[in-house]
C-alpha positions as CSV (number, residue, x, y, z in Angstrom):
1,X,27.0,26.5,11.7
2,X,26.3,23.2,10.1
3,X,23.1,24.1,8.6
4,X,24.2,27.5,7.5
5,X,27.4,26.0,5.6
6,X,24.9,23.7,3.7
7,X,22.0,25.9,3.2
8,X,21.0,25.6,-0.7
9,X,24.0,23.0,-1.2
10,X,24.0,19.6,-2.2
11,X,25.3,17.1,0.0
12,X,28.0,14.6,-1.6
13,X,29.3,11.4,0.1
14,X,31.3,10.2,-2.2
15,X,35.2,11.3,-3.3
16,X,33.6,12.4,-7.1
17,X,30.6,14.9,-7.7
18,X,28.4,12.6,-10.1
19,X,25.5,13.5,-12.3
20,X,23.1,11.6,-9.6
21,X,24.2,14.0,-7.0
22,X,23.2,16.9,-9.3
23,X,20.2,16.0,-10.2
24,X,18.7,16.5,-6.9
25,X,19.4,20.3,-7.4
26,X,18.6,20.3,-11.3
27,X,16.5,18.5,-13.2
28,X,18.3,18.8,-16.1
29,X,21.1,16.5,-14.6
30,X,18.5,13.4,-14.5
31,X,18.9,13.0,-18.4
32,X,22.4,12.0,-17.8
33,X,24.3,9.0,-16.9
34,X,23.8,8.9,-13.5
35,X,27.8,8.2,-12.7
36,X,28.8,10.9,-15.1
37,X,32.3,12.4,-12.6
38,X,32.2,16.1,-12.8
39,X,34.8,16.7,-10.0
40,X,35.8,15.8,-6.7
41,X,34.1,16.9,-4.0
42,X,35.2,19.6,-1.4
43,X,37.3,18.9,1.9
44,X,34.8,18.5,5.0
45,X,33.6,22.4,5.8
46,X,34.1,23.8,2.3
47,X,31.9,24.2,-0.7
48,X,32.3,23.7,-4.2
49,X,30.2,26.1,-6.6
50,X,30.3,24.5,-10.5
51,X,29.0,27.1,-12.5
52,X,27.1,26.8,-15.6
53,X,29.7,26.6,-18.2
54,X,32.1,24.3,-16.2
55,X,29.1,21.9,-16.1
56,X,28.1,22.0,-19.6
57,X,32.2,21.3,-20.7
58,X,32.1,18.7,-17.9
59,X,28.7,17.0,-19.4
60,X,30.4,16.2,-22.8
61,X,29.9,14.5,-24.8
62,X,26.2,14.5,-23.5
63,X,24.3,17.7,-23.8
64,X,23.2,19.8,-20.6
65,X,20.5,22.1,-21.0
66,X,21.1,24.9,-18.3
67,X,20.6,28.7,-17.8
68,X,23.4,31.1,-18.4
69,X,23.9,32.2,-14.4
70,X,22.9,28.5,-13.4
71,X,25.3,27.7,-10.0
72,X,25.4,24.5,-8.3
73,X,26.9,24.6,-4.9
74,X,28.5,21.1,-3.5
75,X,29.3,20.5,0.0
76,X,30.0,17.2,2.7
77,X,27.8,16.1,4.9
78,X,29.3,16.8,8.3
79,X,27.5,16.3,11.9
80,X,28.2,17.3,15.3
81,X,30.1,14.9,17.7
82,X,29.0,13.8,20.8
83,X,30.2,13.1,24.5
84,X,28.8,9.4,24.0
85,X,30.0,8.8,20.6
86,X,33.7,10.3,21.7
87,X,33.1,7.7,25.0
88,X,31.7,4.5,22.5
89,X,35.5,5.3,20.6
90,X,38.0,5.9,23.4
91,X,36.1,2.8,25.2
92,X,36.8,0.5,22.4
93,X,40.3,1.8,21.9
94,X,40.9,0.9,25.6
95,X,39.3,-2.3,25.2
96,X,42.1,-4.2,26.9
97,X,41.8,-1.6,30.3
98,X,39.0,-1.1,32.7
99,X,39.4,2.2,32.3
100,X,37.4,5.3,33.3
101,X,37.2,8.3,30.9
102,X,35.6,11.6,31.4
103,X,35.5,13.4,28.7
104,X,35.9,17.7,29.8
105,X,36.0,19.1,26.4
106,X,35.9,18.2,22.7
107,X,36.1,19.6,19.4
108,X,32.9,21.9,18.1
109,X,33.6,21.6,14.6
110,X,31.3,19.1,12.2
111,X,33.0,16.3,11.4
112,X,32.6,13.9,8.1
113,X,30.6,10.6,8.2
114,X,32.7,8.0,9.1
115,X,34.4,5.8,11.3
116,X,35.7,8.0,14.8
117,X,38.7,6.3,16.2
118,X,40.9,7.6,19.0
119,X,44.2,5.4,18.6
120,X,45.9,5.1,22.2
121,X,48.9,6.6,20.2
122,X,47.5,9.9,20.5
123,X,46.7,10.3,24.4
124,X,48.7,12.6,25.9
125,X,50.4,11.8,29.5
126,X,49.6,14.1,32.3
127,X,52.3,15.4,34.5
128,X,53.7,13.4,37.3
129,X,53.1,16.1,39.5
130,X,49.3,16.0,38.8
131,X,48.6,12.6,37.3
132,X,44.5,13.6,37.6
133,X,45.1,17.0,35.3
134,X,43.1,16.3,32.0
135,X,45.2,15.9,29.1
136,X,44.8,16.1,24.9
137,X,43.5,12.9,22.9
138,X,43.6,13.2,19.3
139,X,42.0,11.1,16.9
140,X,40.2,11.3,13.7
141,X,37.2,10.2,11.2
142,X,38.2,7.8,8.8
143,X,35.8,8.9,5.6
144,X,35.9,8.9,1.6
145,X,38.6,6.6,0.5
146,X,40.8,5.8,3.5
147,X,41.0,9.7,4.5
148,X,41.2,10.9,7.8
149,X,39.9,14.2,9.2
150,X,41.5,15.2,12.5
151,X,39.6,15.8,16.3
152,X,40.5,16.3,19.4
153,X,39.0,15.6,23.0
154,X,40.3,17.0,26.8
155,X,39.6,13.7,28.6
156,X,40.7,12.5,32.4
157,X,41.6,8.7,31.8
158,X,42.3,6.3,35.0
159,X,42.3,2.9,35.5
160,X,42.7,0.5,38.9
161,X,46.2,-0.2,39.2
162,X,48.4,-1.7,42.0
163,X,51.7,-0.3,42.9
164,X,54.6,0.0,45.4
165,X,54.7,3.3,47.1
166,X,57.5,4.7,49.8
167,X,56.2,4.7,53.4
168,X,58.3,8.1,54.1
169,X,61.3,10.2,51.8
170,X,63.5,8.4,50.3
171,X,66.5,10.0,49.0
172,X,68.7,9.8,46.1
173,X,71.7,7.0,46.6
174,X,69.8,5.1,49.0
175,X,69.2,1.6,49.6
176,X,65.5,1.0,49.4
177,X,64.4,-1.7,51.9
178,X,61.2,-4.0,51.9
179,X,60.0,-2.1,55.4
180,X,60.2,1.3,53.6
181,X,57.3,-0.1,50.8
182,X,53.7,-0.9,50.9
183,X,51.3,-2.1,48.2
184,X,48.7,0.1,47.2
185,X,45.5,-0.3,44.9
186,X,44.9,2.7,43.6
187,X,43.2,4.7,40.0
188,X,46.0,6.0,38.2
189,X,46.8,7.1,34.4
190,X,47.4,3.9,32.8
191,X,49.8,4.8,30.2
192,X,52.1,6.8,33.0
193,X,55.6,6.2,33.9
194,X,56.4,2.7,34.7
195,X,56.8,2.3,37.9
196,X,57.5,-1.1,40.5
197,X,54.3,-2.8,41.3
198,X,55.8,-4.9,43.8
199,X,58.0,-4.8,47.0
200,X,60.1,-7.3,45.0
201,X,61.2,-4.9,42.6
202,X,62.1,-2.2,44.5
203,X,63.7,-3.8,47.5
204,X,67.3,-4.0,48.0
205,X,67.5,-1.3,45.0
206,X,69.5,1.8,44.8
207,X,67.8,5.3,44.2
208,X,69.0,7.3,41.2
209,X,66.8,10.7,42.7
210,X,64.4,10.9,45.7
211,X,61.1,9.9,46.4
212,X,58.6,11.8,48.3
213,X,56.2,9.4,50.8
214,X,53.5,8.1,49.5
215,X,54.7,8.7,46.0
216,X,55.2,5.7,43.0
217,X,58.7,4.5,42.9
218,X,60.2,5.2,38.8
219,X,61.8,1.8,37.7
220,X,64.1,4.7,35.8
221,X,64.9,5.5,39.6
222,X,66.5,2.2,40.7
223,X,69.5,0.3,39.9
224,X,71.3,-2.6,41.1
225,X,73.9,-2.2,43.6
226,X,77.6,-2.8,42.7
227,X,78.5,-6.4,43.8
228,X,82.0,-4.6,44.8
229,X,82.8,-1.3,46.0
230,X,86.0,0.8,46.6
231,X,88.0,-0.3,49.4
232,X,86.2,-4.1,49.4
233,X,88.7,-7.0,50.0
């Protein structure tokens, strides 16, 4: 796909088709300042055609010798991404985390030359239900002049993480106590729910909704108990 969109097409780097560019196409463009602007260039995966009279109103005050039918065709150079260039990206974004990414799937398009960056902004959670299901990360190439052209990747992203889980159901209203906890070390999402990573933090709580054994407890889930209740002297 990529060579076929480029076949007989220049390829432009820059923001502005210049004379330079043309001349590796036409001869006729050498005789001209070499930054004389004749356009921009196309968004990544389209062309640009100039055709003969455009270029010779485009070339003025300098003269351009061309033949009647002449075409130029104009494109950007794209190239395909990778697994490890997505991985070198995600990794740095991540930098902070020891975290472990498979990528499972990723855009096929070509993408512009630039700079690939996958903010953690745009990693999708999983569900809670199935914390290990692959979810969307979407980045982009930063290219031209601060323009960004968007991708995509399915990744699994986990990271070593230590947490309280419930040593059997618990159920909504109840008071949590420390002998109904254990810590656990175990991979997890890293940007998930946040949930208490200590017995500390969950003991002597009061459950909002249930938990199931073995299951994270939700700081959403617990509340302090009322210091006085109805019917207390």
């Amino acid at each position: 796909l990529l060579a076929s969109l480029a076949a007989g097409c220049i390829a432009v780097e820059g923001e502005q088709v210049l004379a330079r560019d043309l001349a590796a196409a036409e001869p006729a463009f050498a005789a001209l300042p070499p930054e004389t602007p004749f356009g921009y260039a196309p968004a990544p995966g389209a062309r640009r055609a100039f055709h003969a009279e455009e270029l010779r109103r485009r070339a003025k005050p300098h003269e351009l010798s061309l033949a009647p039918g002449a075409t130029v065709c104009v494109v950007r150079p794209l190239e395909p991404l990778t697994r490890e260039r997505l991985l070198t990206s995600m990794r740095a974004s991540l930098s902070e985390l020891e975290a472990r990414i498979e990528v499972v799937d990723l855009a096929r398009t070509g993408v512009p030359r630039g700079e690939l960056q996958f903010p953690p902004g745009g990693l999708s959670r999983p569900p809670a239900a199935d914390p290990g299901r692959p979810v969307l990360w979407k980045g982009y190439v930063l290219y031209g002049q601060r323009r960004r052209f968007p991708v995509w990747a399915k990744v699994r992203v986990a990271a070593e993480a230590v947490r309280a889980v419930a040593l059997r159901d618990l159920k909504a209203g109840e008071l949590v106590e420390a002998g109904d906890l254990q810590v656990r070390s175990a991979e997890a999402f890293p940007f998930g729910e946040p949930v208490a990573m200590s017995i500390e933090q969950a003991a002597g709580k009061i459950l909002r909704g249930p938990v199931a054994a073995g299951s994270s407890i939700p700081l959403r889930l617990l509340q302090t108990p009322p210091e006085v209740r109805r019917g207390d002297q």
